[in-house]
N, C-alpha and C positions, 0 to 999 in steps of 0.2 A: 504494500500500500504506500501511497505519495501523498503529499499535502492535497494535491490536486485530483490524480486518479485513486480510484478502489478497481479490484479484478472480482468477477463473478463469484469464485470460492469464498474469497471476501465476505461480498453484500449478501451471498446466501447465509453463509455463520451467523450475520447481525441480524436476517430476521427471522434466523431461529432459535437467535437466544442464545448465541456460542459467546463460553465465557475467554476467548481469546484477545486476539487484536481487536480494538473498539475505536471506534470516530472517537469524536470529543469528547464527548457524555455518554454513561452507559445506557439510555435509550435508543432502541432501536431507532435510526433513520428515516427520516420525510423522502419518500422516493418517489420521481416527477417523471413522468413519462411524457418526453420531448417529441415524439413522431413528427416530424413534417417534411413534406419536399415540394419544392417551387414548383410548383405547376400540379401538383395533386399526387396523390389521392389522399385526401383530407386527414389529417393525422386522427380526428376524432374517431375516423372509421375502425384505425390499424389500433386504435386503442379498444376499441366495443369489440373487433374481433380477436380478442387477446393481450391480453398484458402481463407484466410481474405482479403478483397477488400484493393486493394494498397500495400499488401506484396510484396516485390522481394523475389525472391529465391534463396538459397546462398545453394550449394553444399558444404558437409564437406571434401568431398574426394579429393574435386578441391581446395575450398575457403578457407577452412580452417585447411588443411596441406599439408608438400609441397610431395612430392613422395615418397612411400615408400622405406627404404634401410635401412643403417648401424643404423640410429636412428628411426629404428620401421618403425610400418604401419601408425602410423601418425603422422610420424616427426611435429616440428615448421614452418608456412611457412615464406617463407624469409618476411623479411621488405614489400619489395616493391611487394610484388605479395600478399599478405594480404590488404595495402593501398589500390592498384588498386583493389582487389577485393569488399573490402567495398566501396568505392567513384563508383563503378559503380551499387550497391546496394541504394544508394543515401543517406551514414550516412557521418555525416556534425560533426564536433569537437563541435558545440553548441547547437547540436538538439540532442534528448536523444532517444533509443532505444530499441529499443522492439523486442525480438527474442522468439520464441515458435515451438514446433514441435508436434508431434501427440499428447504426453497426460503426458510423464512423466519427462520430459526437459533434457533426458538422451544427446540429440544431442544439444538440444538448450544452455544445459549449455557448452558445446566447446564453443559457438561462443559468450556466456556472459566471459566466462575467457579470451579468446585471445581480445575481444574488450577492455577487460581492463588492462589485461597485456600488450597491446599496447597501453596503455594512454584514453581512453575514459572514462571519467568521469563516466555518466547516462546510465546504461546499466540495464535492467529490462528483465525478465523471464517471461511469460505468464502461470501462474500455472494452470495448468491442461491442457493448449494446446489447439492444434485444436479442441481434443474431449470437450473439455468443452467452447470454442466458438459456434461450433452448438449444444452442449446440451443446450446451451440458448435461441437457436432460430436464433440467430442473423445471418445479409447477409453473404452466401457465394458468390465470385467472379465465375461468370459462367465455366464452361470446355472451357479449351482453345484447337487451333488447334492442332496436333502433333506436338514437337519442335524438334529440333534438339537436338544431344544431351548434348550441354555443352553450348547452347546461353546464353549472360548475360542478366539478367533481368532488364528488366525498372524500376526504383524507382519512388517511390509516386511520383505522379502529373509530371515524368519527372525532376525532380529538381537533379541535378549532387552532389554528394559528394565531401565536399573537407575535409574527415579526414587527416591527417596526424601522423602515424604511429609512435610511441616512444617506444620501448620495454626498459624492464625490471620494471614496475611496480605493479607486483605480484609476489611473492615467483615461482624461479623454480629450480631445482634439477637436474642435470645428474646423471650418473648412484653409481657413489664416491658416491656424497653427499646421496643418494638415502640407500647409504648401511651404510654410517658412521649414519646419521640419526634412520634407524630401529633399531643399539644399541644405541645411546644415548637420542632419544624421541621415538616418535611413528609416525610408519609407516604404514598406512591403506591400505590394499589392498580390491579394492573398486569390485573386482568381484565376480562371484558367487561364493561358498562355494567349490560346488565340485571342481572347478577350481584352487582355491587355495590350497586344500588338497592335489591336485595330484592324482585326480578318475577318471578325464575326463580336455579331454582340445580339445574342437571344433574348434580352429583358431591357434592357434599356437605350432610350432613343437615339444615343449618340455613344459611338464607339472608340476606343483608347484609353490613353491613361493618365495622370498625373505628371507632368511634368516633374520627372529627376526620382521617382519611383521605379524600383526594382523589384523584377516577374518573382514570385514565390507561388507558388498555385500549392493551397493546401492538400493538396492527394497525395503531394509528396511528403506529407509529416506524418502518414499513416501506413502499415501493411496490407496487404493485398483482403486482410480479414477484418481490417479495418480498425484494430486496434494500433496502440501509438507505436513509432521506431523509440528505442531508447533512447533516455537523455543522453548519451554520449552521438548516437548518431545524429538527433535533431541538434546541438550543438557544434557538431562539425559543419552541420548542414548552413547553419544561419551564420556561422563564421565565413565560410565560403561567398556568402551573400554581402557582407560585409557588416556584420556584426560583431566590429571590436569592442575589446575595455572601455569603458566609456564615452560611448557614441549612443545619444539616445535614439530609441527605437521605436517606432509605430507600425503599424497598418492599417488597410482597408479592403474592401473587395468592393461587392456591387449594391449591396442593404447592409451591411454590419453583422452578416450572421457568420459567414466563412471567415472574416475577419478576426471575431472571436476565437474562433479556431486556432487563428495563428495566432492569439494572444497567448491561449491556452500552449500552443508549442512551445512558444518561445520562453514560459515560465517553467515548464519541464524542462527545458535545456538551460533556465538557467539564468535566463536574457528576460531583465525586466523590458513591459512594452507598451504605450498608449495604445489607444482604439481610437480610430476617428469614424464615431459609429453612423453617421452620416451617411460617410462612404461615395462612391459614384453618382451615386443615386437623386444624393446631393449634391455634389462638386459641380455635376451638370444643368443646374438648377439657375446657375449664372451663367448665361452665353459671353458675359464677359472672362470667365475663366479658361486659362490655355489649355489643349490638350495635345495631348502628344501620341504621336502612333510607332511601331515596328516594336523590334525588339530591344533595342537600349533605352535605358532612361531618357 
């Protein structure tokens, strides 16, 4: 186990009571089932047809930003609509938590960044996800009835959340700091390759990159099974990139979700990191701002 990741064997001990390794507090874990992927199938479904037993489900689109407009397709969500969202999830300021989504924590890592850029201590990643809970074998929660489509979900055993929400305790960026940044450290953009060259762009209007931003496309921070490379590997990796000794470091992608991801790597290897969770999504929002295409910064 890491600060950041828990492994299957892990999160299985904890919710059954194993008196071994334990989070923070000896209570079992708030565990958040992150499912989603751009363009569908609705994460609430792959959650009604199956989950880890005692998951609530936390929608990214609803839970964990607030509507899209001047600041992207997944702005910050306010304070208090984030709060309420985790406290009806049932995460508690002194019970530690556990979020995972299918297999590569591209979405689970959103909901471990905003937990703790909102002040949550114990926030933990399920490496390798759903797909590597039932590749162990272990219970899946039955198919539930059709839901509606935005009901919140029950938390473990019914027990109410009383997080309490404190923003700013993670590095974040608007679109300035996002640009003074890519010349003075380094700037990651965490999407695919073609997307950042300017060959193709599947979601947003206008195609390329950040002026003085460097291609990292998060596929490369994970195995083939979708769990994480070691820290020693992701740290060679972002060294290569040029992430020296004290050079500050950020990223972005195309909404702030994959972005997270690279925050999430760059803190397993090692390399503290902003988020500029805006992202493209935003940067493109001013047609006064430059863009750049190919393959170098």
């Amino acid at each position: 186990m890491t600060d950041v990741l828990i492994t299957v064997p892990e999160l299985a001990g904890l919710l059954a009571g194993s008196p071994g390794d334990r989070l923070a507090v000896p209570d079992e874990p708030a565990v958040l089932d992150i499912r989603w992927r751009l363009g569908g199938p609705p994460g609430r479904a792959l959650y009604d047809a199956g989950h880890i037993p005692g998951a609530a489900f936390v929608d990214l689109d609803r839970d964990l930003a607030a509507p899209p407009g001047a600041g992207g397709r997944h702005p910050l969500p306010a304070v208090a609509d984030f709060q309420a969202a985790m406290r009806r999830s049932g995460v508690r300021d002194g019970r530690a938590v556990v979020v995972y989504d299918d297999a590569d924590s591209t979405a689970a890592a959103r909901a471990w960044w905003l937990l703790r850029y909102f002040g949550h201590q114990d926030v933990r990643v399920l490496d390798g996800g759903f797909r590597a809970w039932t590749a162990a074998g272990l219970p899946v929660a039955p198919p539930s009835p059709p839901s509606p489509p935005s009901p919140p979900s029950p938390p473990r055993h019914g027990a109410a959340g009383d997080f309490t929400a404190r923003p700013g305790h993670l590095g974040l960026l608007d679109a300035d700091a996002a640009a003074a940044l890519a010349r003075t450290g380094l700037l990651l953009d965490a999407r695919a390759g073609d997307r950042y060259r300017g060959e193709a762009e599947h979601v947003d209007p206008v195609a390329g990159h950040i002026p003085g931003a460097v291609s990292a496309p998060t596929a490369e921070n994970v195995n083939p099974d979708g769990t994480f490379r070691p820290p020693t590997d992701l740290m060679a990796r972002f060294r290569s990139l040029g992430a020296t000794a004290g050079r500050e470091v950020a990223a972005y992608c195309g909404s702030g979700v994959t972005a997270a991801h690279e925050v999430l790597a760059l803190t397993l290897a090692g390399i503290p990191a902003a988020l500029y969770l805006g992202s493209w999504s935003d940067w493109i929002t001013d047609p006064g701002r430059p863009v750049a295409a190919g393959p170098n910064p």
